[in-house]
Backbone as CSV, one residue per row, in Angstrom:
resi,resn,N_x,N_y,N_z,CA_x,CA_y,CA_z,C_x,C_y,C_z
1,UNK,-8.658,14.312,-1.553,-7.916,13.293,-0.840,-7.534,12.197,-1.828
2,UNK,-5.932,11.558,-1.664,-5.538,10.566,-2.629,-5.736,9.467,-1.605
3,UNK,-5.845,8.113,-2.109,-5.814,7.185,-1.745,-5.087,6.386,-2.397
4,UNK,-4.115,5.474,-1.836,-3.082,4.545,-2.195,-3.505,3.465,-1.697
5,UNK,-3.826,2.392,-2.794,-4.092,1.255,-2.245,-3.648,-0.279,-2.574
6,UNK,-2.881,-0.960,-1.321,-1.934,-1.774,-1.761,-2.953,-3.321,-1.337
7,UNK,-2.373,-4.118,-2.624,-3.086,-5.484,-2.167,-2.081,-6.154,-1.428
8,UNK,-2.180,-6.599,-0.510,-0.928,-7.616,-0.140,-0.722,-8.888,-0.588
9,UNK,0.242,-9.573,-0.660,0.499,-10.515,-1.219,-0.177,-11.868,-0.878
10,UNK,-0.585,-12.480,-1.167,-1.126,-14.167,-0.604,-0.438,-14.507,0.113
11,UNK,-0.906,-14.885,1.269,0.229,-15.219,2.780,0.595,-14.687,3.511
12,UNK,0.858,-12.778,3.454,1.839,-12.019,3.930,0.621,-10.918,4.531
13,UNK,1.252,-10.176,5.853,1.042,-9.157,5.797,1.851,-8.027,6.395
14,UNK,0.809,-7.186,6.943,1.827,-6.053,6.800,2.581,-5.917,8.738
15,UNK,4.250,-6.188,8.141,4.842,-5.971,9.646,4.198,-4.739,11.027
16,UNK,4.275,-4.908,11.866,3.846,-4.210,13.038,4.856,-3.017,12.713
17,UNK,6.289,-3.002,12.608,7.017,-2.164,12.446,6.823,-1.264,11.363
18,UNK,6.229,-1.457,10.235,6.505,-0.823,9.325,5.069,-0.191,9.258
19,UNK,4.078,-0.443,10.405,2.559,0.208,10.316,2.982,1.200,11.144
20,UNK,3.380,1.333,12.187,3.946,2.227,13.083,5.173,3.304,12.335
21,UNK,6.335,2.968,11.389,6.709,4.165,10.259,5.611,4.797,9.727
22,UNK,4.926,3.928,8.903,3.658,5.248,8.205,3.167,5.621,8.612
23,UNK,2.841,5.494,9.788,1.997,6.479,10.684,2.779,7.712,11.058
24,UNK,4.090,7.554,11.082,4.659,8.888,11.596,4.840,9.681,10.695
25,UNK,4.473,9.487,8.811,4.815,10.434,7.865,3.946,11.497,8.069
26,UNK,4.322,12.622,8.038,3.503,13.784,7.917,2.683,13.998,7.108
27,UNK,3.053,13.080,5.801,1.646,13.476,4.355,1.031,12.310,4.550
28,UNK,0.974,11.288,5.521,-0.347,10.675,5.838,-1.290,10.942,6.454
29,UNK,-2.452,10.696,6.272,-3.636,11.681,7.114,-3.971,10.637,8.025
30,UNK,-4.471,9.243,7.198,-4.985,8.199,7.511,-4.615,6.785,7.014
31,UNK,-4.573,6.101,7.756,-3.637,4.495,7.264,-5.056,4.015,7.882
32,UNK,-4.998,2.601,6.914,-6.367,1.845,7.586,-5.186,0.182,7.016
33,UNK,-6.000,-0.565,7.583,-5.408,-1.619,7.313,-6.371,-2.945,7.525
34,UNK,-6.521,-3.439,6.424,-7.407,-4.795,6.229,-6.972,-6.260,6.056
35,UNK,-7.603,-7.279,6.025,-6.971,-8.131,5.922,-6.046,-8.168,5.042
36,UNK,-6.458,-8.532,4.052,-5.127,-8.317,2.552,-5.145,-6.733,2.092
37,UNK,-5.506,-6.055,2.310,-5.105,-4.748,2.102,-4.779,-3.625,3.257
38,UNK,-4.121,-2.701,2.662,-3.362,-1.603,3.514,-3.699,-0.343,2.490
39,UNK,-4.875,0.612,3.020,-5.360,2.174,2.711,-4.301,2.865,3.069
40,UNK,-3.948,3.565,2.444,-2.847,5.104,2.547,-3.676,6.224,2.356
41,UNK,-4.052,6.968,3.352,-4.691,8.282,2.604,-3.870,9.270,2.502
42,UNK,-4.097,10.277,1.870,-3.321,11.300,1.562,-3.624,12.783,1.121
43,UNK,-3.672,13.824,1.804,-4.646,15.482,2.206,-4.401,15.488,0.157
44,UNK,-3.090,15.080,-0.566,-3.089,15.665,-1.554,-1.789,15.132,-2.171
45,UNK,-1.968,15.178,-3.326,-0.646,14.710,-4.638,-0.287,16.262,-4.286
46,UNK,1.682,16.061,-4.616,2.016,17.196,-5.224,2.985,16.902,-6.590
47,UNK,3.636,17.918,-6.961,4.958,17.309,-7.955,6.320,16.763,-7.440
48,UNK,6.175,16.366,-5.933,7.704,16.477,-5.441,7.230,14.566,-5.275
49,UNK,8.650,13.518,-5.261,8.075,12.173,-5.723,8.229,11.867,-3.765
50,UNK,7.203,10.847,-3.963,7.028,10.276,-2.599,7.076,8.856,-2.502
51,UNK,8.139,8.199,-1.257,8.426,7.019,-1.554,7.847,6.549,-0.197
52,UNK,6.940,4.796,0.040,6.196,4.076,0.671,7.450,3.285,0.840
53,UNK,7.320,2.573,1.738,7.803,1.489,1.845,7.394,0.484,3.085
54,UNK,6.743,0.013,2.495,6.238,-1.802,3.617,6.687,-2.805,3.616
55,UNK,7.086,-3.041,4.504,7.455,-4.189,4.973,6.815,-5.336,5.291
56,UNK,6.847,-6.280,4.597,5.411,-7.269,4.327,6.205,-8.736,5.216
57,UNK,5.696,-9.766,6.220,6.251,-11.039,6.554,5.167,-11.696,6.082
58,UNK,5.794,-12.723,6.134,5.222,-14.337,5.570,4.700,-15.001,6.730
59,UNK,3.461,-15.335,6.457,2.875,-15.780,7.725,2.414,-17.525,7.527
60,UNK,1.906,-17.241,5.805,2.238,-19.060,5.122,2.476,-18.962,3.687
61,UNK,3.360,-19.707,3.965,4.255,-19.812,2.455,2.996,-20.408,1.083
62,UNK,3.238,-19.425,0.511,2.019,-19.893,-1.147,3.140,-20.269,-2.052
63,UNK,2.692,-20.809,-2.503,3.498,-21.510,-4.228,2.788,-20.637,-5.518
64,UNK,3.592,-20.217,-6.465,3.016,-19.788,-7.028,2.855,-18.427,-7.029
65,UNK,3.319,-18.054,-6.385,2.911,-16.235,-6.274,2.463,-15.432,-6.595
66,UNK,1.383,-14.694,-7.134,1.099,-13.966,-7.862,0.780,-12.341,-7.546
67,UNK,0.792,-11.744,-8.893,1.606,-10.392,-8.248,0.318,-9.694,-7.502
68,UNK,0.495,-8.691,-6.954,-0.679,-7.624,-6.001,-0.968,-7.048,-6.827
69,UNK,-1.529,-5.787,-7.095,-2.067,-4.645,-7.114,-1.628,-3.298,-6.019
70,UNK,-0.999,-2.084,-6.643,-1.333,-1.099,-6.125,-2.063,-0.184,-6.614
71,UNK,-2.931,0.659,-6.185,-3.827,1.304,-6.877,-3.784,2.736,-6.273
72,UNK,-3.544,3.876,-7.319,-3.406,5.139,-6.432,-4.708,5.791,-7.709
73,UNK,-5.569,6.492,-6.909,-7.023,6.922,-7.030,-7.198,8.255,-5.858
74,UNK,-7.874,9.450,-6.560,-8.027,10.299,-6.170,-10.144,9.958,-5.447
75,UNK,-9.857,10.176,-3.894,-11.127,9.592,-3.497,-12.896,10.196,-3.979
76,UNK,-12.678,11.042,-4.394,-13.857,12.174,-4.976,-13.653,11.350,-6.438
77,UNK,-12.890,11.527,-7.172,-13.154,11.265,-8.495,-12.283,9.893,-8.999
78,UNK,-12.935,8.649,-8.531,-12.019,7.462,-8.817,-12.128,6.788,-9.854
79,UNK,-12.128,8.054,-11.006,-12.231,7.188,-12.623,-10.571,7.358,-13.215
80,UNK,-10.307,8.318,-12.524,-9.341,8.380,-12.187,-7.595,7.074,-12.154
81,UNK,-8.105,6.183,-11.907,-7.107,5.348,-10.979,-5.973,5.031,-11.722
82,UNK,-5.109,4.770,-11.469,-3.272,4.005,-11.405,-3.165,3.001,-11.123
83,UNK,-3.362,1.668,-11.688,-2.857,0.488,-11.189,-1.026,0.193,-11.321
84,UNK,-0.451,-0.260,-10.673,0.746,-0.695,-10.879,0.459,-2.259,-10.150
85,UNK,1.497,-3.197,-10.084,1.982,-4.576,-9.390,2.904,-5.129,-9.573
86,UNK,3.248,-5.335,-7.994,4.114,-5.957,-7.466,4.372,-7.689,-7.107
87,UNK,5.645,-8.303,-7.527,5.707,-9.922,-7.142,6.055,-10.228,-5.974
88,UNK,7.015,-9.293,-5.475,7.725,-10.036,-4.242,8.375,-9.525,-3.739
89,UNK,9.074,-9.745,-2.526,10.274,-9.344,-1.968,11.263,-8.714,-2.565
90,UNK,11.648,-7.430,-2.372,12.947,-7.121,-3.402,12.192,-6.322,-4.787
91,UNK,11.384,-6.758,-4.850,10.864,-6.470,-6.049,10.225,-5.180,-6.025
């Protein structure tokens, strides 16, 4: 099992609408969702590319922004991991 794991941004979280899309993807097994974070699970990586997309609102405006963390980690062996990060909107 892969796990995708997104930090959310300071202030923001994740739209009602866009928790209800990932739930309907077929290569999601399991979505969990925390305060500042949002779990993606996933039965398995393949070679074909797979695109997320969340939709994050502003609930209080931060100054300063600083970027998240996404982290994709295979759950059995998480020495594994992928960090990437994200700033913002658009971004």
């Amino acid at each position: 099992m892969v796990i995708v794991e997104v930090s959310l941004l300071s202030g923001f979280i994740l739209a009602p609408r866009s928790r209800m899309l990932l739930e309907h993807k077929t290569i999601i097994k399991k979505l969990e969702v925390k305060a500042d974070v949002v779990y993606i699970y996933l039965e398995k990586l393949s070679d074909e590319s797979q695109n997320f997309t969340l939709q994050l609102e502003e609930v209080i405006h931060v100054k300063n922004l600083k970027p998240a963390s996404i982290k994709v980690y295979d759950y059995y062996q998480p020495g594994g991991l992928q960090v990437s990060f994200y700033s913002g909107a658009g971004s």
